[in-house]
N, C-alpha and C positions, 0 to 999 in steps of 0.2 A: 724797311722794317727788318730788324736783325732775328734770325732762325732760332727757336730756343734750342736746349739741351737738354738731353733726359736726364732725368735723377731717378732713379729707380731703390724701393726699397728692398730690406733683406728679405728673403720669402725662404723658405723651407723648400728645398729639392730648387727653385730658381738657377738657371745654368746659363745664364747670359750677363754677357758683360754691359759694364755702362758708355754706353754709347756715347759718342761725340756727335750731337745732331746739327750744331752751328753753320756748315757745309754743307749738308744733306742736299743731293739736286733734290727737290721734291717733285713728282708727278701728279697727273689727275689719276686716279685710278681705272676710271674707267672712259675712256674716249673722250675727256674734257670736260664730263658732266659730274655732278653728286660732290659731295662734302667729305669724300675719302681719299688720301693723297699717300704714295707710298716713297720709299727711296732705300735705296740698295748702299748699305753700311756695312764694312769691314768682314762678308760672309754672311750678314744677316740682313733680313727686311724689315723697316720700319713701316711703322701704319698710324697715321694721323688725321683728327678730326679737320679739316681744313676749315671751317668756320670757329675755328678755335683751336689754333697753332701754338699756342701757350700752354697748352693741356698734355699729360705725358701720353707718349707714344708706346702703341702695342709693339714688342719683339718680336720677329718669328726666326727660327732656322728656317734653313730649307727644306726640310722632309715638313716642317709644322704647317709652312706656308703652302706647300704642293698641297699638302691633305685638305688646307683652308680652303684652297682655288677650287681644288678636285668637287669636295664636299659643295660650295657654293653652287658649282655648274649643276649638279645633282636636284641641288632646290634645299638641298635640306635647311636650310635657315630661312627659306619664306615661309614668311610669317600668316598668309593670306591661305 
């Protein structure tokens, strides 16, 4: 199955380039398990639904994606 590509549209303050995702190595996100898949692009991280790889992928920089990880380990986005 061939990798799609992001299209990204124009956004107001948006500061990321459009990606070439066709090559992406993709990863599991998290030890092989969950529907979250990442891959490291040209200085930035992508992030994709793996149960729907044809869906666009979030951008992050690097300071975005530390704060993402940082915050995550935190709890602040469980939901429960």
């Amino acid at each position: 199955m061939a990798e799609s590509t992001t299209t990204q549209q124009s956004f107001a303050g948006w500061d990321k380039p459009d990606l070439d995702l066709s090559n992406a190595d993709w990863q599991p996100g998290t030890q092989g398990a969950g529907d979250v898949q990442i891959a490291f692009v040209e200085g930035f991280i992508a992030m994709r639904n793996a149960g729907k790889p044809g869906s666009p992928s979030l951008i992050f920089s690097p300071a975005e994606w530390r704060a993402f990880v940082v915050n995550a380990r935190d709890g602040e986005f469980d939901l429960t």
